[in-house]
C-alpha positions in Angstrom: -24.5 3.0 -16.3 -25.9 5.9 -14.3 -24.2 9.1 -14.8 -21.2 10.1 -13.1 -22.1 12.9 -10.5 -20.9 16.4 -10.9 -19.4 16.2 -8.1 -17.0 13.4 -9.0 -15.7 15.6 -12.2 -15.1 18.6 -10.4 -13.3 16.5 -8.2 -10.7 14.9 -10.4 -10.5 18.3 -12.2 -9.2 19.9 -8.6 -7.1 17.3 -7.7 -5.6 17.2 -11.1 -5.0 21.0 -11.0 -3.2 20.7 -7.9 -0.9 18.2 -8.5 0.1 19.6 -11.3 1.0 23.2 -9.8 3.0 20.7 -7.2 0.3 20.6 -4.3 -0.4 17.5 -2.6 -3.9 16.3 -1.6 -3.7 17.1 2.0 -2.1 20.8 1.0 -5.5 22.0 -0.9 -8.2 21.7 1.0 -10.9 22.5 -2.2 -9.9 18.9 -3.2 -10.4 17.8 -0.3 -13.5 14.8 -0.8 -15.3 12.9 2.2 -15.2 9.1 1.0 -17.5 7.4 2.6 -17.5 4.1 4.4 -19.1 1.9 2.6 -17.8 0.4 -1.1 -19.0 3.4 -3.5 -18.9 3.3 -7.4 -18.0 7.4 -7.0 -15.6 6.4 -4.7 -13.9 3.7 -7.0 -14.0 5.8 -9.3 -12.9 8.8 -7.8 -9.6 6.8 -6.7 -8.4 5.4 -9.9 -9.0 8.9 -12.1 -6.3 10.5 -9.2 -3.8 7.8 -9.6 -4.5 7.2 -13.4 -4.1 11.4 -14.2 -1.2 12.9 -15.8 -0.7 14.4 -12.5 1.1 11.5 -11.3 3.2 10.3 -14.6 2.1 7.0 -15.0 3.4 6.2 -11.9 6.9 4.8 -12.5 9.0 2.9 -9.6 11.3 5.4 -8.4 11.5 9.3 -9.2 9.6 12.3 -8.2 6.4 11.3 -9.6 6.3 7.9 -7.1 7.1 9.6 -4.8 4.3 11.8 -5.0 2.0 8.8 -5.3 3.8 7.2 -2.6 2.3 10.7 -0.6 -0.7 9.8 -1.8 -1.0 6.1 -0.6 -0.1 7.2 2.9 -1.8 10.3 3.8 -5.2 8.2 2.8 -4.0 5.5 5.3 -2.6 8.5 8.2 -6.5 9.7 7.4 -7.7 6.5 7.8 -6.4 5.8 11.5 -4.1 2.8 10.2 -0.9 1.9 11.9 2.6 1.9 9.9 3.0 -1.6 8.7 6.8 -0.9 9.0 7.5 -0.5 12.4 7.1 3.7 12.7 7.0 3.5 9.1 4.3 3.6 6.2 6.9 2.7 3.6 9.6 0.2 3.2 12.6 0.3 1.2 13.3 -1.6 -1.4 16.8 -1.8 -3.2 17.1 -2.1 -7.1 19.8 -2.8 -9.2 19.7 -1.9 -13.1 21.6 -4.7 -15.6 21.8 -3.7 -18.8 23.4 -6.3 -21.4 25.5 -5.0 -24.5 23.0 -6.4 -27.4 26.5 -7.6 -29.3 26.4 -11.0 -27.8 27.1 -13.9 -29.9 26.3 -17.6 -28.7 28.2 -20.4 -30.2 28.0 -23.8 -30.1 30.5 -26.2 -31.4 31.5 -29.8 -31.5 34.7 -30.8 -33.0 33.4 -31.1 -36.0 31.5 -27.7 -36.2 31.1 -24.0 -35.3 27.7 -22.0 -35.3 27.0 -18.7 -34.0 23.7 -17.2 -32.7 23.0 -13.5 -32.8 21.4 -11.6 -30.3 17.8 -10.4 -30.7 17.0 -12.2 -33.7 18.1 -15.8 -33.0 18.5 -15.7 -29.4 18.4 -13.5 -26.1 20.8 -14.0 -23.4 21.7 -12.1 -20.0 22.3 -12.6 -16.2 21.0 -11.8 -13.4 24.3 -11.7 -11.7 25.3 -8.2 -10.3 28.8 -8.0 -12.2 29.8 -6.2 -15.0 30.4 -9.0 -17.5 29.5 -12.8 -17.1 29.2 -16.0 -19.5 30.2 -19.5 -19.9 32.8 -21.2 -21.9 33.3 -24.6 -22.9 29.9 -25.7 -21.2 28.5 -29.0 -22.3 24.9 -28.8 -23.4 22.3 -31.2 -21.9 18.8 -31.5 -22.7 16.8 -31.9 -19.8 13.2 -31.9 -21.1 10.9 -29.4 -19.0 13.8 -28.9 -16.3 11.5 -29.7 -13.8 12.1 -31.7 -10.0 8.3 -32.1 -8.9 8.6 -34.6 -6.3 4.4 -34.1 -5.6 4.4 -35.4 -9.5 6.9 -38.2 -9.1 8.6 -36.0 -11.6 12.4 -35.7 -12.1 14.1 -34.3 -15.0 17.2 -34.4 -13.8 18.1 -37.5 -12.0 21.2 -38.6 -11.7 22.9 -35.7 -13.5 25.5 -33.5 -12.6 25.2 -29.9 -14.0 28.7 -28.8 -13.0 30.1 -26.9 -15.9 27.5 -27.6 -18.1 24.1 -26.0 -19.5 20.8 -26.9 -19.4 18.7 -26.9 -22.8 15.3 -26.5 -21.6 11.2 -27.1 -22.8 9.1 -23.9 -21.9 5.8 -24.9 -20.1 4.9 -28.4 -18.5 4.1 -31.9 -19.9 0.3 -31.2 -18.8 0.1 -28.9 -21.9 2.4 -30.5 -23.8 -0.2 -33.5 -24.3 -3.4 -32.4 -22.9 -3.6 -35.2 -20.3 -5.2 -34.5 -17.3 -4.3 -36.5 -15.6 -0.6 -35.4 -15.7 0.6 -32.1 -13.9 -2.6 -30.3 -14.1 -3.4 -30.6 -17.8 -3.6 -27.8 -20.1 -3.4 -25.4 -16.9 0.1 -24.4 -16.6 1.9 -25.1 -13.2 4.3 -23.3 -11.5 7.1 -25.8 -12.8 5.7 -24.7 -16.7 7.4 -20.5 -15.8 10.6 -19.7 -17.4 11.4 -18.1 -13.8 11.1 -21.6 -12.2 12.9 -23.2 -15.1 16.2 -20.5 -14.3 15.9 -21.0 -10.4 15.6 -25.2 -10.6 19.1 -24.9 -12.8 20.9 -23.0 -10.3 19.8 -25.0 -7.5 21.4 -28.0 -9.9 24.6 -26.1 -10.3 24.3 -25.5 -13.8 26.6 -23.1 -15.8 23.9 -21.2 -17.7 20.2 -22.4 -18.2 18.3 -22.2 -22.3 14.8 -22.5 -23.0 13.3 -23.4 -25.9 10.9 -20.6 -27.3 7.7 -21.6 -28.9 4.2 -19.2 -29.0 1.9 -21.5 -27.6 3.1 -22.9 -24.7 4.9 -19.6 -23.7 1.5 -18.2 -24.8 3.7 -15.3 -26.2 5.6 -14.7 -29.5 9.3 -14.4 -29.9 8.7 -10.4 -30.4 8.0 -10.4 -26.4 11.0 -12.1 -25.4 13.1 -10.1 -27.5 11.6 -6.5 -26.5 11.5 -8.2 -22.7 14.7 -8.8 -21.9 16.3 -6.4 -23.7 17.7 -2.6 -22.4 18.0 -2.1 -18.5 16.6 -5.5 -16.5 15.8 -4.6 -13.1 16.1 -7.0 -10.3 16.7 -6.8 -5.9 20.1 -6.3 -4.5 20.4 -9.4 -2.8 23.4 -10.1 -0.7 25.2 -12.3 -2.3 24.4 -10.2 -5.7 23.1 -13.2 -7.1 25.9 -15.3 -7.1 23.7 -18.1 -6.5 21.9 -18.0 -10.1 23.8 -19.2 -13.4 26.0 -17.1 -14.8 23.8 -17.1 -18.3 20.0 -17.2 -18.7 18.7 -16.9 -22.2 16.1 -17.8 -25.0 16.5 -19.4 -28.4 14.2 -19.3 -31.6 12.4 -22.8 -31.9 14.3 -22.8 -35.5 17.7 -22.7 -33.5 17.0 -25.5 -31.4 16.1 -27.5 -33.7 19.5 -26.7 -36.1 21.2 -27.4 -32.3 19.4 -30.4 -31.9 20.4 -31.6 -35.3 24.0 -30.9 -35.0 23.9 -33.1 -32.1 22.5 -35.8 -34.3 19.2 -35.7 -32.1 15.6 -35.2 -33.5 14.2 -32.5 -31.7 10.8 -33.1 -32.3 11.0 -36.7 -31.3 12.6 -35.8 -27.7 10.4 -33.1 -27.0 7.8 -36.0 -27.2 9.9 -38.3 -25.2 10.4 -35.5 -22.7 6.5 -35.0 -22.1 6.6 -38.8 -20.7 6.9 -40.1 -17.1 10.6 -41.1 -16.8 12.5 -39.5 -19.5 16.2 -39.2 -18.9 18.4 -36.5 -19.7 20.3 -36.2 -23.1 23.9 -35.2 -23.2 24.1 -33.2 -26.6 27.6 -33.9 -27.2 28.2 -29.5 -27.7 29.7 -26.7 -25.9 28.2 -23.6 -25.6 30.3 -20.1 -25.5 28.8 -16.5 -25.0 29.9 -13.6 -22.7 27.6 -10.5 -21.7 29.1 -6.9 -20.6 26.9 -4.8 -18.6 26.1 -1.3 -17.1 24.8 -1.8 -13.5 22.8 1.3 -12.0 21.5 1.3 -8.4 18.2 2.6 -7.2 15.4 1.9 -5.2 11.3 1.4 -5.2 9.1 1.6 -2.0 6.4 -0.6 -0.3 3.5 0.9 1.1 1.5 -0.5 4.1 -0.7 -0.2 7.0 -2.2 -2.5 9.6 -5.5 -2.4 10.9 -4.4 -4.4 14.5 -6.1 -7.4 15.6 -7.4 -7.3 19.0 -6.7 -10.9 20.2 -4.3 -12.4 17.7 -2.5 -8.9 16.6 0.6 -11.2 15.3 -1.5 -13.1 12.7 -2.6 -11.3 9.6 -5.1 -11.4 6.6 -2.9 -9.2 3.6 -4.6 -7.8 1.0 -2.2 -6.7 -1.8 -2.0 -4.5 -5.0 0.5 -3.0 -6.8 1.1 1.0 -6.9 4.1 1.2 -10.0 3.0 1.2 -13.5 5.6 2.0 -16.1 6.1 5.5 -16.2 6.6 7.4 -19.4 7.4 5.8 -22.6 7.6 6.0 -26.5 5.2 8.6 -27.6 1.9 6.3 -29.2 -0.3 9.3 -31.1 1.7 12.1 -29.3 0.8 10.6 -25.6 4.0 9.5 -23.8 2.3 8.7 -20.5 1.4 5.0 -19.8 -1.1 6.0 -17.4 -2.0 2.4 -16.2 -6.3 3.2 -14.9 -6.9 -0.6 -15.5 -3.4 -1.6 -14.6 -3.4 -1.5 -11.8 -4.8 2.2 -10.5 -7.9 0.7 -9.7 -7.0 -2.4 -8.0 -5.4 0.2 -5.8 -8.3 1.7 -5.5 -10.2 -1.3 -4.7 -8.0 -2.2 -1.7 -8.3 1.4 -0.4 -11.8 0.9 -0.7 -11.3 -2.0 1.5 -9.2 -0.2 3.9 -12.0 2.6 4.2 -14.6 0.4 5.6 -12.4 -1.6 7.8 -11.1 0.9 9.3 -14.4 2.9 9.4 -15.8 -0.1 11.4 -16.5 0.1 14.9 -16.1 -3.7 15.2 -12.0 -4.7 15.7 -11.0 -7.9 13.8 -9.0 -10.9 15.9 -6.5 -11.2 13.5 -4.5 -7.5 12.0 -5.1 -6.9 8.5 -2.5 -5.5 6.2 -2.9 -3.5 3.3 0.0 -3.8 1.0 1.2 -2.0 -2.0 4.4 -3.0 -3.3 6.6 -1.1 -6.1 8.3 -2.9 -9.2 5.4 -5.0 -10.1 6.2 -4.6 -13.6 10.1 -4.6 -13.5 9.0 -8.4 -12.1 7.3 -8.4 -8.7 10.5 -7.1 -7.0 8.4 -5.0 -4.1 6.4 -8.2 -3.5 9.6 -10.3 -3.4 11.4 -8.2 -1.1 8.3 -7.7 1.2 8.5 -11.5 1.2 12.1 -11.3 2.0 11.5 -9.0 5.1 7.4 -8.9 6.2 5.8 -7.1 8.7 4.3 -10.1 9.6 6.0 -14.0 10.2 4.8 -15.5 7.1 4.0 -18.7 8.4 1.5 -16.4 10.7 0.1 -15.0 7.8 -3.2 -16.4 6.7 -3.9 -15.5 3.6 -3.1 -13.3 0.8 -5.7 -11.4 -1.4 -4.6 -9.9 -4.7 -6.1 -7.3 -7.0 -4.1 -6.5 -10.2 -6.1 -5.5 -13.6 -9.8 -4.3 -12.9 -11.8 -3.9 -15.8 -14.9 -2.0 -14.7 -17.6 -3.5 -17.5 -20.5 -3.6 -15.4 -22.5 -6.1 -13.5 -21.1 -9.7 -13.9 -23.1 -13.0 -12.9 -19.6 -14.1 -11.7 -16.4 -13.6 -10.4 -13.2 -15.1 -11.6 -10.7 -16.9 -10.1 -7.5 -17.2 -11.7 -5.7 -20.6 -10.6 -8.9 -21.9 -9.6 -8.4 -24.6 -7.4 -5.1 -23.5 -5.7 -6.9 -23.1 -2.1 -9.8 -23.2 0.0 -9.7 -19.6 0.4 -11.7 -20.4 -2.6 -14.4 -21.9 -0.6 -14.6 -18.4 1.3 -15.3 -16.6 -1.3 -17.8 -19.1 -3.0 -19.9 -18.5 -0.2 -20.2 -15.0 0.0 -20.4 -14.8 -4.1 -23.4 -16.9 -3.4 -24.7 -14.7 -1.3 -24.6 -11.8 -3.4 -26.3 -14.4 -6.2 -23.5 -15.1 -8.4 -21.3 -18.0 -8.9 -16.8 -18.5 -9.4 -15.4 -18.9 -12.5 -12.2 -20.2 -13.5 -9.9 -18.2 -15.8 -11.0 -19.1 -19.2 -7.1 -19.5 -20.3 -5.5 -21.4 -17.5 -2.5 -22.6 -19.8 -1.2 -18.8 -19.9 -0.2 -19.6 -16.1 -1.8 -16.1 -14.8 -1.5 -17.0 -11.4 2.1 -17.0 -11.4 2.9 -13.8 -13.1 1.2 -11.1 -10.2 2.3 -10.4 -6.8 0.6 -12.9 -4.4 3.4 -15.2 -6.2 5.9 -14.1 -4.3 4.4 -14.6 -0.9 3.1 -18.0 -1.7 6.1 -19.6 -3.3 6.8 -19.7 0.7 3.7 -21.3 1.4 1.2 -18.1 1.9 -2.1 -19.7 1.0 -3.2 -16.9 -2.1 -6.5 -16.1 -3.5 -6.1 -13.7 -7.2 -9.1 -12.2 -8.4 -10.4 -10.9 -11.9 -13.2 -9.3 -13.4 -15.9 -12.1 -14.4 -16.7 -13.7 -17.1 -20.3 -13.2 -18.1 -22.3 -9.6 -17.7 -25.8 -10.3 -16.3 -27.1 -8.2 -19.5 -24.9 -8.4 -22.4 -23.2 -11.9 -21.9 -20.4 -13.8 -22.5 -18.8 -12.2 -26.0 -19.4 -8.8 -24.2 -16.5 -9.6 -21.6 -14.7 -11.5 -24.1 -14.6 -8.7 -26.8 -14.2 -6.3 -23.9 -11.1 -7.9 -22.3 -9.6 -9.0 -25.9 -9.7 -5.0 -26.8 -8.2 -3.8 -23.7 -5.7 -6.2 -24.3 -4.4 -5.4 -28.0 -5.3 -1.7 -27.8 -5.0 -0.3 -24.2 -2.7 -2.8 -21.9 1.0 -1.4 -21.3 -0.2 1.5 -23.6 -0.9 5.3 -23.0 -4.4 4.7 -23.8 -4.6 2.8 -20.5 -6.5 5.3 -19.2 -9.9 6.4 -17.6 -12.4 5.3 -20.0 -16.4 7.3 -19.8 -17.7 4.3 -20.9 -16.9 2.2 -17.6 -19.7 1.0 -15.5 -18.3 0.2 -11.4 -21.1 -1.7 -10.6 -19.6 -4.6 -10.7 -16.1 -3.8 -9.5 -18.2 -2.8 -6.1 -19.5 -6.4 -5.7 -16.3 -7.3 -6.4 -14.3 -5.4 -3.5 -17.3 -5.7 -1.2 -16.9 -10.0 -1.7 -13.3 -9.6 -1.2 -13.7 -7.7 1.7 -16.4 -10.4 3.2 -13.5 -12.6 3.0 -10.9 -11.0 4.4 -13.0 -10.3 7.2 -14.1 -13.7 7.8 -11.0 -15.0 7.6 -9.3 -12.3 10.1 -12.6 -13.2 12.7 -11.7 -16.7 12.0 -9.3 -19.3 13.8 -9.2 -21.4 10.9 -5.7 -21.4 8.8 -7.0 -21.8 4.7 -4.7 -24.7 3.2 -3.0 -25.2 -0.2 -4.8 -27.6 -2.0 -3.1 -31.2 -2.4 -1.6 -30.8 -6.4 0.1 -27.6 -5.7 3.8 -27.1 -4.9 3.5 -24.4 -1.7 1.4 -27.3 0.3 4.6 -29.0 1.1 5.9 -25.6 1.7 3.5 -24.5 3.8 3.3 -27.7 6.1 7.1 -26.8 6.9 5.8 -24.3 9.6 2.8 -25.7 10.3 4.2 -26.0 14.2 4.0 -22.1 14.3 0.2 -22.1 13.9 -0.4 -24.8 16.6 
């Protein structure tokens, strides 16, 4: 990697200084740095080491140190010559609500001839999403409804014919694709939207069910136990809705695999035996023949998070829009890890914020106007669960069904030069097609995400957008440097992973190498730009569940 300019560490070094004696960027004008137009490695660079210093805190959601990055975002877009995205406003507000669950909960489940109790954190993790003080279920009958899934694209129905009034649904985590490795059912190995716990909790409330229960297992939740139990416990963030989400069950939760399959035994049912039954076209539900009985008490706390956004306005077709999207949060300050207590999140996601101001720069820097406006988004709450991105959906700028696409950067690892670029839910759109041609013009090729069961694509912010149809394209740092190969990215990204994801060592490393991050952003810019020049509306491809969706409005775009 070439040396990092003088320049560049003088820079960080002033800006550093200045935030911390409470200046802003615009306030000091010896930090003061001309980026330049084009899609710089010292500009890249330059971006991520502001937002990633201990300057601004790690960046939590709300508080004075997002607030100061929230400065940040928009005085680079006021000195960029963007619009507000927000009608006079750079910044939209989003409302939070805080639920934490006393971690005294018991679960039991009884028949008449038996009683068993479940202890929280251990054995089994339950809350809701409810905005009440205390919620739970009593007396519901437990029903086992395989993957919980209604796929009708699939011919898929896992709960036909049921009623889930006053009773609880005991659920599969993941999708019968991974469950048996056929391809030819769901999409295989690759997780699908219907394989997400968050589906799985949403499909039982539009069913009417009491409370909802998956199933843990590692593999096809692709996490252990240790993450559902530090997850969703302590403070659980979520939108203030307004019906305060009356319209969920009153109890979501987890159980250990060795609980379910006690349950399942109490019930005279072989667990094991179903869960291959339930991985087959036309299983039925199972009535358990058990009640379930468990009650949470909370502390609610109200707050708030921000979007940020600017438009670039299109000159012929200002209503439609190309949205490029990042998020800005990261989680703040934490448990001290080797005396550090910042999580300063460089990786995660400073420099995808960097990217798409990179983006920004250039657009807006080009004398050439495109048709369609261009929207560059970053929403809060990413990691309290995409709650900025959900709310934007909730209330855009733009009429989604008059949105065109959506272009996500979250995680940029800069390892150098890659032969590719990867695309995780490869397959999802032809915005894919897009990019393939301008990654072939810069001479490299796509590559799908190398663990597609892990269902990636549905756990970053472009989610939320095209769960109502938005056609999405999410990037990630390739797979194969053009020098040191394959296990160099693999060992790379496997390391960052265990030793420096949602950990204060998240942090500007000396060792990174932004070549390849600028092919990156400059492909992603080709096709944003194409596709705001364009007249052509990208399409969900046929095995997905937004097509449907998305066909809803197709009379908007006519």
């Amino acid at each position: 990697m070439p040396p990092i300019p003088l320049s560049f560490i003088r820079r960080v070094f002033l800006v550093t200084l200045a935030a911390l004696s409470g200046c802003s960027e615009k306030d000091d004008s010896a930090a003061q740095h001309s980026y330049s137009p084009e899609i710089t490695v010292e500009d890249l660079a330059d971006r991520t080491a502001i937002l990633a210093s201990d300057a601004f805190g790690g960046r939590p959601p709300s508080g004075p140190m997002a607030d100061k990055t929230v400065a940040y975002l928009t005085e680079a877009f006021k000195r960029m010559g963007l619009n507000p995205a927000f009608e006079d406003h750079y910044v939209q507000n989003v409302p939070l609500v805080s639920i934490a669950a006393r971690p005294d909960a018991i679960l039991q489940i009884t028949s008449p001839k038996l009683e068993r109790r479940y202890d929280y954190g251990s054995e089994m993790m339950v809350w809701t999403t409810r905005v009440v003080k205390e919620a739970g279920i009593k007396d519901s009958d437990l029903v086992f409804v395989g993957y919980g899934i209604t796929a009708p694209e699939y011919g898929w129905d896992d709960y036909a014919g049921l009623d889930m009034a006053g009773k609880t649904a005991v659920i599969l985590v993941n999708d019968p694709g991974f469950s048996t490795k056929d391809p030819e059912l769901f999409t295989g190995n690759a997780m699908t939207y219907y394989g997400r716990w968050t589906y799985k909790y949403e499909e039982a409330a539009r069913q009417g069910a009491d409370g909802a229960i998956i199933i843990h297992e590692t593999a096809p939740a692709s996490y252990p136990w240790s993450v559902v139990e530090n997850s969703w416990s302590g403070p659980q963030f979520d939108l203030v809705r307004s019906d305060e989400n009356a319209g969920r069950v009153a109890i979501e939760g987890w159980v250990q695999s060795f609980v379910a399959e006690e349950i399942f035994a109490d019930a005279g049912l072989d667990y094991q035996s179903l869960k291959q039954a339930a991985a087959k076209p036309g299983f039925k539900p199972v009535p358990m023949g058990l009640k379930a009985d468990v009650s949470v008490q909370n502390t609610l706390e109200r707050s708030k998070t921000v979007n940020v956004g600017a438009v670039l306005t299109g000159v012929s077709h200002p209503d439609e829009a190309v949205v490029y999207i990042a998020h800005w949060d990261h989680l703040g300050e934490g448990p001290a890890v080797e005396g550090d207590i910042i999580y300063n999140g460089a990786a995660d996601n400073a420099a995808g914020v960097a990217s798409v101001l990179e983006v920004a720069e250039k657009m807006a820097a080009s004398p050439q106007r495109p048709a369609r406006s261009v929207l560059f988004l970053f929403v809060g709450a990413e990691e309290q669960g995409l709650l900025g991105a959900y709310h934007y959906a909730d209330n855009p700028a733009f009429p989604l069904a008059k949105t065109a696409a959506l272009i996500n950067t979250d995680v940029v690892l800069p390892l150098g030069e890659m032969a590719d670029i990867t695309v995780v839910g490869r397959g999802s759109s032809d915005i894919e097609a897009v990019l393939e041609s301008v990654t072939t013009e810069q001479g490299r090729r796509l590559s799908a995400y190398p663990n597609p069961e892990q269902g990636f694509y549905f756990r970053s912010d472009h989610f939320a957008l095209a769960k109502k149809g938005v056609p999405a394209l999410y990037i990630d740092t390739g797979t194969e440097h053009v020098e040191k190969g394959r296990d160099f990215v693999t060992k790379a990204k496997a390391d960052y992973v265990a030793n420096r994801y949602h950990k204060p060592s998240d942090e500007v490393m000396t060792d990174w190498d932004w070549r390849g991050v600028v092919l990156d952003v400059e492909a992603i810019y080709q096709v944003g730009w194409q596709l705001a020049q364009s007249r052509d509306w990208p399409q969900w491809a046929d095995n997905t569940p937004f097509k449907a969706i998305r066909e809803e409005s197709a009379d908007e775009r006519r």
